[in-house]
C-alpha positions as CSV (number, residue, x, y, z in Angstrom):
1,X,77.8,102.5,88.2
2,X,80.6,102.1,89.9
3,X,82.1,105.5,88.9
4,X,79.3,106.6,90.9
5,X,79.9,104.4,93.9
6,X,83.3,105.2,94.4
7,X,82.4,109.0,94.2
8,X,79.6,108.4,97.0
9,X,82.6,106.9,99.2
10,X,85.1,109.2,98.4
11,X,82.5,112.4,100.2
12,X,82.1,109.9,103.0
13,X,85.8,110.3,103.5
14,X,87.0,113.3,102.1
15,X,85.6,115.6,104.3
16,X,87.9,114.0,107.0
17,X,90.8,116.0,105.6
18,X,89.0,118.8,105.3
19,X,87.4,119.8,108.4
20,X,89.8,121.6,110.4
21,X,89.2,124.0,107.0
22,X,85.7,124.0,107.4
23,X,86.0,124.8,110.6
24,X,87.9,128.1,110.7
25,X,86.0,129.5,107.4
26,X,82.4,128.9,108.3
27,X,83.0,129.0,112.1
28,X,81.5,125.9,113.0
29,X,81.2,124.7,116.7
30,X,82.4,121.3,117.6
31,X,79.0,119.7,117.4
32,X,78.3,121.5,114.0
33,X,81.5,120.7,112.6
34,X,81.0,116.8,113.8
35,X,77.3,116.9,112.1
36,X,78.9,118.3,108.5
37,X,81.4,115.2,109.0
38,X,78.7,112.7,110.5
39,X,75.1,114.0,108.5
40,X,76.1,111.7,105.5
41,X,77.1,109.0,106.9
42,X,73.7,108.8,109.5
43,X,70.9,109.3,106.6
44,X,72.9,106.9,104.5
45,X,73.0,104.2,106.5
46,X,69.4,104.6,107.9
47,X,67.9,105.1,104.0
48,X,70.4,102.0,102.8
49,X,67.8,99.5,102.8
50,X,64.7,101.7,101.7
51,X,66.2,102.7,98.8
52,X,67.1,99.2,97.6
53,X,63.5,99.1,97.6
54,X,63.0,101.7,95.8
55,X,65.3,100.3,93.1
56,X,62.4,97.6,92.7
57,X,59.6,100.3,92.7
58,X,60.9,102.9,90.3
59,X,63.4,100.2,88.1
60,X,67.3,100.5,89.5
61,X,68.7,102.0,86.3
62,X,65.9,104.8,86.9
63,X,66.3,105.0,90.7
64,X,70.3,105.0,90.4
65,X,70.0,108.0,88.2
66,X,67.5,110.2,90.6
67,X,69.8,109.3,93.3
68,X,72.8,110.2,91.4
69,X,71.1,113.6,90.1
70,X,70.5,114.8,93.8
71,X,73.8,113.7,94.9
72,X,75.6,116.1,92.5
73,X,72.9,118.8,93.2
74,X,73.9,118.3,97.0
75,X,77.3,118.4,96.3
76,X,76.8,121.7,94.2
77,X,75.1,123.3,97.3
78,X,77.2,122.3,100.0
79,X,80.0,123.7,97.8
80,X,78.2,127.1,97.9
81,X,77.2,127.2,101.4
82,X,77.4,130.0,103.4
83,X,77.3,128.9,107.0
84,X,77.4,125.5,108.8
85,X,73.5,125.3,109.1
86,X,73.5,125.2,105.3
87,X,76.2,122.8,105.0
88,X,75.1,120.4,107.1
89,X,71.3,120.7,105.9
90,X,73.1,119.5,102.4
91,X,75.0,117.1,103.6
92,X,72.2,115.3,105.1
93,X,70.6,115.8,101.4
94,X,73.6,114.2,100.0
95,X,73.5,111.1,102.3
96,X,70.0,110.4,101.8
97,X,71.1,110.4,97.7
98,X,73.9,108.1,98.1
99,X,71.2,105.5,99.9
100,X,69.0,105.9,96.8
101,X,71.7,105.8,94.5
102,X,74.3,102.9,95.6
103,X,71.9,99.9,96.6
104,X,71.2,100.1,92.5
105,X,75.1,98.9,91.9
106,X,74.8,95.8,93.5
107,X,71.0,94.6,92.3
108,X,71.5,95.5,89.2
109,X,74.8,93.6,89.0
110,X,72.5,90.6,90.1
111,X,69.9,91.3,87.8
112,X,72.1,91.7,84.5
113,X,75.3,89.6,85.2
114,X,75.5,86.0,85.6
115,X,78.1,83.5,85.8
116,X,81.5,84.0,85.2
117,X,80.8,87.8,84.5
118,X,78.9,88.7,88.0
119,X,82.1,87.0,88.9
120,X,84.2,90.0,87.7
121,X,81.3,93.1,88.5
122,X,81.6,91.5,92.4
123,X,85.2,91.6,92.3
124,X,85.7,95.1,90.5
125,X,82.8,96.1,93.4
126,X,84.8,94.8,96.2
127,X,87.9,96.6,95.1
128,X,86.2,100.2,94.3
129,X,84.8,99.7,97.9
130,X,88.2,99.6,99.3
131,X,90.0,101.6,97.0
132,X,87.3,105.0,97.6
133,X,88.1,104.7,101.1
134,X,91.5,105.4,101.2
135,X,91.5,107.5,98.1
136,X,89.2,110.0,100.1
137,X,92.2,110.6,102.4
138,X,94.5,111.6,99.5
139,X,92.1,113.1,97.4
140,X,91.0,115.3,100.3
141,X,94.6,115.9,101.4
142,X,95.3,117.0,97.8
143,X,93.0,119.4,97.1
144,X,92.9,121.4,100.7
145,X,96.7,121.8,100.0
146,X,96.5,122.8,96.8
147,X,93.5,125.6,97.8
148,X,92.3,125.9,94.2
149,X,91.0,129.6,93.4
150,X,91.6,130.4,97.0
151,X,88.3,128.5,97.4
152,X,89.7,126.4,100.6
153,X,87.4,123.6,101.6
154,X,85.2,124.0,98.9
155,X,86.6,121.9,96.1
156,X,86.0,119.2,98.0
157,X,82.4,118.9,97.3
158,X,82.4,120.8,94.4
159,X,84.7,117.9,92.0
160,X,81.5,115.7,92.8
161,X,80.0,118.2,90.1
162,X,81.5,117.7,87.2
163,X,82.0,114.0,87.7
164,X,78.2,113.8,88.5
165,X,77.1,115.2,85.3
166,X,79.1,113.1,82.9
167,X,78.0,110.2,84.7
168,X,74.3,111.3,83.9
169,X,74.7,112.0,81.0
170,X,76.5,108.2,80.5
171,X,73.7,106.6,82.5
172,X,70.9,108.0,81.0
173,X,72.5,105.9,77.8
174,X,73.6,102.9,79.1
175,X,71.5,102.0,82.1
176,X,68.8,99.6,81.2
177,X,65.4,101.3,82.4
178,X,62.9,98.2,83.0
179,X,59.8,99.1,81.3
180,X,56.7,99.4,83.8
181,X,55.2,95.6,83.2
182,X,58.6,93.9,83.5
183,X,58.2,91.2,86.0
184,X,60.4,92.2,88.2
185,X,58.6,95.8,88.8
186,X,54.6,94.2,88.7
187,X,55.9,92.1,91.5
188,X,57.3,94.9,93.3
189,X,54.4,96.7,92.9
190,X,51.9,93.8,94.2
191,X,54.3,93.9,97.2
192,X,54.4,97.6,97.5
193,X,56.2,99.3,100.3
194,X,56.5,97.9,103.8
195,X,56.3,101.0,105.5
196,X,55.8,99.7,109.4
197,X,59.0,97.8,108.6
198,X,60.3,100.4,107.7
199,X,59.7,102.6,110.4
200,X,61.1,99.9,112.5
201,X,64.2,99.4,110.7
202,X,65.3,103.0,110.6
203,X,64.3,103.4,114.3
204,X,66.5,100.9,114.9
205,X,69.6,102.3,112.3
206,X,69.1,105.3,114.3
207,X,69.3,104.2,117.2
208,X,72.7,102.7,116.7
209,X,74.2,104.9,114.4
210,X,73.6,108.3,115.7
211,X,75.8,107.5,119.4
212,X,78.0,105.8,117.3
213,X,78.7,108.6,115.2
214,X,78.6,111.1,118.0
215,X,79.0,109.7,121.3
216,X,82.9,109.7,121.4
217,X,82.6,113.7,120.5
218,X,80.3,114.3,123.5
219,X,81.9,112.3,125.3
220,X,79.3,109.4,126.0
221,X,76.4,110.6,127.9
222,X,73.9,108.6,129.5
223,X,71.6,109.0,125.7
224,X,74.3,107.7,123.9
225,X,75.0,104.2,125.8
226,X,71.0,103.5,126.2
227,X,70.3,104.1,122.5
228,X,72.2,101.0,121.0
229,X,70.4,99.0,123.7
230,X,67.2,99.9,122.3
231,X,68.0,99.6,119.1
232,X,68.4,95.8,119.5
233,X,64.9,95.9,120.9
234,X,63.4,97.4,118.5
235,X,65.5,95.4,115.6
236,X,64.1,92.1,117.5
237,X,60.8,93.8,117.2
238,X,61.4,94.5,113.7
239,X,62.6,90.4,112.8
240,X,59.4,89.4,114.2
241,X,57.3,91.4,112.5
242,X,58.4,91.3,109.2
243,X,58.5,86.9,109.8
244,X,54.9,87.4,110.9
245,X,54.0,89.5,108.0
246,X,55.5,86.7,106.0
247,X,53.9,84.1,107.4
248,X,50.5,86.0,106.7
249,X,51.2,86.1,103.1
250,X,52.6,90.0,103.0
251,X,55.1,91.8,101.7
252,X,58.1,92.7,103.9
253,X,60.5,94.8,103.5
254,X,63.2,92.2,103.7
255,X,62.3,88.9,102.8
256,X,62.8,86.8,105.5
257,X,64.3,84.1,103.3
258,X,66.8,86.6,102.2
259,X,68.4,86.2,106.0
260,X,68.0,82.4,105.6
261,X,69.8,82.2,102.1
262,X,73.2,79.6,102.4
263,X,75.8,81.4,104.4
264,X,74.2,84.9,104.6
265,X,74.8,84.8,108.4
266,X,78.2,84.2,108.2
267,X,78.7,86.0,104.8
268,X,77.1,89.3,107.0
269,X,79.2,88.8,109.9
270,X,82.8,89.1,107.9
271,X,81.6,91.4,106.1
272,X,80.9,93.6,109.0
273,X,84.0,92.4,110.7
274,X,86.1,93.3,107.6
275,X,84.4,96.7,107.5
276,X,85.3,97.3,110.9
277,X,88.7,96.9,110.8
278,X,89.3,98.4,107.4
279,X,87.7,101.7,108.8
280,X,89.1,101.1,112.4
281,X,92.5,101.0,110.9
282,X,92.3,104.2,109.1
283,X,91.1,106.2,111.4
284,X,93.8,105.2,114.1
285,X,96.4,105.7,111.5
286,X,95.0,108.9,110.4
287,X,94.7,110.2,113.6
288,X,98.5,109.0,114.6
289,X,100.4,110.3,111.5
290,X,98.4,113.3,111.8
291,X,98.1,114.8,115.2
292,X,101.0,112.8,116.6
293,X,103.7,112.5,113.9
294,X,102.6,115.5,112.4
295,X,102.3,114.2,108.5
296,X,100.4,117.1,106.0
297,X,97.1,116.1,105.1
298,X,98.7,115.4,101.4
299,X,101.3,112.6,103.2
300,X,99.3,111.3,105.3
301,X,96.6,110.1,103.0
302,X,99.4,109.0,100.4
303,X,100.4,106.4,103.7
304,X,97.2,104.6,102.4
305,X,98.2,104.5,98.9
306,X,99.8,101.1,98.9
307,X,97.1,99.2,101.5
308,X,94.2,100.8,98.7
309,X,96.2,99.3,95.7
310,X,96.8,95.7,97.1
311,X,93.5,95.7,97.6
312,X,92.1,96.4,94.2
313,X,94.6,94.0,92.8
314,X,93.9,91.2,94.7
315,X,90.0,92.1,94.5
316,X,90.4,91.8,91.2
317,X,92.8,88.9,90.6
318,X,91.8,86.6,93.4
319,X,89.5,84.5,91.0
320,X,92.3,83.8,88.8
321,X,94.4,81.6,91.7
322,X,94.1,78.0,91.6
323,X,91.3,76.5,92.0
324,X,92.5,74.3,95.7
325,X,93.3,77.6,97.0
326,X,90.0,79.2,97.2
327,X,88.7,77.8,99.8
328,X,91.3,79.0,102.0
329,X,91.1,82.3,100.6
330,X,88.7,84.1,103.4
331,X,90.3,82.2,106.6
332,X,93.7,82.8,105.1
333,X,93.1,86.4,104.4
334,X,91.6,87.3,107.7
335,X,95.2,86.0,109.3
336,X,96.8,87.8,107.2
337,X,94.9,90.7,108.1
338,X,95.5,89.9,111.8
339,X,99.3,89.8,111.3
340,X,99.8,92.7,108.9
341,X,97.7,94.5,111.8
342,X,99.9,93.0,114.6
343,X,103.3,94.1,112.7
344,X,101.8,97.8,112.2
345,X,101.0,98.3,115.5
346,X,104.5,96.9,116.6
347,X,106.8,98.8,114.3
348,X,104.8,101.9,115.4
349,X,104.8,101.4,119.2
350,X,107.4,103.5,120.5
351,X,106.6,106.4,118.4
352,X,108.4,106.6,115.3
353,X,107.7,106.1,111.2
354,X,107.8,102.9,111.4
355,X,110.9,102.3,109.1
356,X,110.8,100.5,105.4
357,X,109.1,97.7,106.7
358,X,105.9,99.9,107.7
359,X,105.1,99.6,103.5
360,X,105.4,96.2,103.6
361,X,102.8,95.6,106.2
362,X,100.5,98.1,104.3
363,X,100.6,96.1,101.6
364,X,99.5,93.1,103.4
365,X,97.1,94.8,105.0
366,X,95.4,95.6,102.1
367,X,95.8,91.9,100.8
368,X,94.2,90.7,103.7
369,X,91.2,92.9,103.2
370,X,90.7,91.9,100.3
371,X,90.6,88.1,100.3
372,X,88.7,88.3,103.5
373,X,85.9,90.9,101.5
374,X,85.7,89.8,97.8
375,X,85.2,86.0,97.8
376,X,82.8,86.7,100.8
377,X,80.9,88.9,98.8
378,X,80.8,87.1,95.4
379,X,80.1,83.7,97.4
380,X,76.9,85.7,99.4
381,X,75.7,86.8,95.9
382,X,76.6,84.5,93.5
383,X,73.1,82.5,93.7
384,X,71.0,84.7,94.9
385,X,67.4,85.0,92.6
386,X,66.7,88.1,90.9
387,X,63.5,89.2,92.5
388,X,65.8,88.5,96.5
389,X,68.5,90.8,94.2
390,X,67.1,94.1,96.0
391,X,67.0,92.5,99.4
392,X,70.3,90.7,99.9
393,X,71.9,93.9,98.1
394,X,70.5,96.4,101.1
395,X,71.5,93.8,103.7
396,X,75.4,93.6,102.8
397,X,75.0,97.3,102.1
398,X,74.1,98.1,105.4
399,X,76.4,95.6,107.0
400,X,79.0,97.2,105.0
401,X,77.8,100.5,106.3
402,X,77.5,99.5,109.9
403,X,81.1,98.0,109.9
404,X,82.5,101.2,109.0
405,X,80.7,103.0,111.8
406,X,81.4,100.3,114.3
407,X,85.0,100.1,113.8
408,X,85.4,103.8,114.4
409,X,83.4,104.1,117.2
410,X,84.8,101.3,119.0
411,X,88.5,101.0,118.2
412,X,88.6,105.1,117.8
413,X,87.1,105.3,121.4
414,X,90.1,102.7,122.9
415,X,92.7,104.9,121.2
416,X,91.5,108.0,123.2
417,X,91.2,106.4,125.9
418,X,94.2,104.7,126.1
419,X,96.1,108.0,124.9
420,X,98.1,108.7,128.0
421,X,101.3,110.9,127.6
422,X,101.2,113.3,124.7
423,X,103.8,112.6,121.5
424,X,104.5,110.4,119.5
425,X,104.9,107.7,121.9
426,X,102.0,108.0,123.9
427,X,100.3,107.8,120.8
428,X,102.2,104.7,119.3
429,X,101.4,102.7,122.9
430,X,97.8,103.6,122.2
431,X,98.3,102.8,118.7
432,X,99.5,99.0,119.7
433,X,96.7,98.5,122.1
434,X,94.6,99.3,119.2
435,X,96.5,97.0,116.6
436,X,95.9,94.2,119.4
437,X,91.9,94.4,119.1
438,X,92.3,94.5,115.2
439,X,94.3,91.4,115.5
440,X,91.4,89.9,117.4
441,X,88.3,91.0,115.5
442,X,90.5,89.6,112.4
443,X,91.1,86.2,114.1
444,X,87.4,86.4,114.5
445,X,86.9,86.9,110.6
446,X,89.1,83.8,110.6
447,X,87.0,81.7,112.3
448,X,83.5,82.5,110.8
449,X,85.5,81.7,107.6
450,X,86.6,78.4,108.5
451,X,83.1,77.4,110.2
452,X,81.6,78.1,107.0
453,X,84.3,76.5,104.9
454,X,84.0,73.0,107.0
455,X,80.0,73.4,106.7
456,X,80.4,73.4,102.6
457,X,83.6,71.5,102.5
């Protein structure tokens, strides 16, 4: 499971690398090209929460391996594509998978894990959802540099392949496959599929995501800054009438006790703000080293290396600390995160490398992310009941989802606009602006963490 789940985020960022590439061979306008890069990441957040859903219709071992069967058909066909239409018909394909087949990961670590062991699935989760970020960037740098077979951009969808099929092939022997009159699938076939609620929520997805994901490309029209604004209409309109279908006695599509579990509000908010900044940060860095400082694509996605490992090793290790510590552990790491943030952004400024201590503040970086994500995660989940296992999984999803696209959007859109001379060091002042509104939205992570810890404590 999550073999598959880091090969899902590794196409979500891959592609980055690749799309100057995909550009010149398939003659792609800059509206086309942003749709092959954005058409994943729009069905897959809209789909996120439906598919969880489906996980409880079809059985999650059976819906994971649908999903993950389309996925690596998608990923065979936008290898082979001949133009952008194609390409970007697939990648939409592909997205729509990945919603299918990732929600499955999480509820069916709830639903077979307990204890001590959930423990260690959340953790190894946590630091696969990290670590497929930034392993997109080098992966993708990798293999456009290495132009395998002459085949350019291509092997970048077409190593999903491969991968894809062995993990079928594994799946369809290990995953469990609930039988049609387990409880859990009677129940979710009494409660059936919400679909006004889900026309609501998707509207309202849409809404937000698709300026966000486009908006800074077109350069903001009037469509894009209304859109979000609606969308919170129509997500009010959504709460209320999934809490009056409740209330009736019907079936929505998020339970609304899911949202009123212990410390799901807050649990949701650092998870988003964590998202935001992880993603926020990589794209400003990829964008400096890049276009500015003029790294390869192979170097500049090896700068991640050390911020992706720290964070699988403290996502995995972090349980292990004493036991007085713990509590400390998601305030702590968001400051952390805020100064690891600050110290990038100030060794950066006046447009060069950055110097030996640049590594060092990677590497914190990625600690910080980590202690702010993984005991946030495990402490939403840990008690969460197995029939809510669907609902609380496509929540955080989504969060997750919509914390990547929000720290783009917003902290991509104040680099360009504070990108004044060209160079290096117009690009490191804009780059220190930037660092200064991670700093904050960390701080902020900070202080959800500490409301919650003095609510428990």
């Amino acid at each position: 499971m999550l073999a598959a789940q880091f090969m899902a985020l590794l196409d979500l960022f891959i592609v980055n690398v690749a799309a100057p590439t995909i550009r010149t061979e398939l003659g792609a306008s800059g509206a086309g090209l942003q749709l092959v890069v954005a058409g994943y990441t729009i069905t897959y957040a809209v789909l996120l929460v439906t598919g969880a859903r489906l996980g409880d219709l079809l059985g999650h071992g059976r819906a994971h391996l649908i999903g993950l069967g389309v996925f690596t058909a998608a990923s065979l066909a936008c290898g082979l594509a001949s133009g952008a239409g194609q390409l970007i018909a697939f990648r939409l394909v592909q997205g729509a998978a990945a919603a299918v087949m990732i929600p499955q990961v999480l509820s069916l670590v709830q639903r077979q894990f307990t204890g001590e062991a959930r423990v260690r699935a959340l953790a190894a989760y946590s630091a696969v959802l990290a670590v497929g970020a930034a392993a997109g960037q080098v992966v993708g740098g990798v293999l456009v540099s290495m132009d395998l077979f002459g085949a350019g951009w291509r092997p970048v969808f077409l190593v999903n392949v491969p991968i894809g099929i062995v993990l079928l092939v594994l799946g369809a022997r290990t995953l469990p496959r609930e039988p049609r009159t387990a409880p859990g699938r009677v129940w979710a076939r009494e409660r059936g599929l919400d679909l006004p609620g889900l026309l609501l929520l998707a509207a309202a997805v849409t809404l937000l995501t698709v300026p966000l994901v486009l908006g800074q490309e077109l350069g903001w029209p009037v469509w894009s800054l209304v859109c979000p604004a609606f969308s919170v209409a129509v997500f009010a309109g959504f709460v209320v009438y999934e809490s009056r279908l409740a209330a009736r006695g019907g079936a929505p599509l998020i339970a609304p006790r899911v949202l009123r579990l212990p410390g799901m509000a807050p649990a949701a908010l650092r998870v988003l703000l964590t998202m935001a900044v992880n993603a926020g940060f990589l794209f400003l860095m990829t964008l400096h080293v890049q276009a500015d400082l003029g790294y390869s694509p192979l170097r500049a996605g090896l700068v991640f290396a050390p911020t992706a490992l720290v964070f699988g090793v403290v996502g995995l290790t972090w349980r292990r600390w004493p036991a007085g510590l713990r509590r400390f552990l998601v305030p702590g790491g968001f400051v952390l995160l805020a100064v690891s943030v600050a110290a990038v952004g100030l060794l950066m400024r006046d447009g060069g490398d950055g110097g030996p201590f640049l590594h060092v503040a990677f590497v914190t970086v990625g600690a910080g992310l980590a202690l702010g994500f993984s005991p946030t995660l495990t402490g939403a989940l840990a008690d969460v009941r197995p029939e809510d296992a669907a609902d609380a999984s496509g929540v955080l999803v989504t969060v997750t989802q919509l914390g990547q696209l929000t720290g783009v959007a917003a902290f991509g859109t104040l680099y360009l606009n504070r990108l004044g001379a060209q160079g290096p060091q117009g690009s490191g002042q804009a780059l220190w602006v930037c660092a200064l509104a991670l700093t904050a939205a960390s701080l902020a992570g900070a202080a959800a963490g500490l409301v919650r810890r003095r609510r428990t404590g």
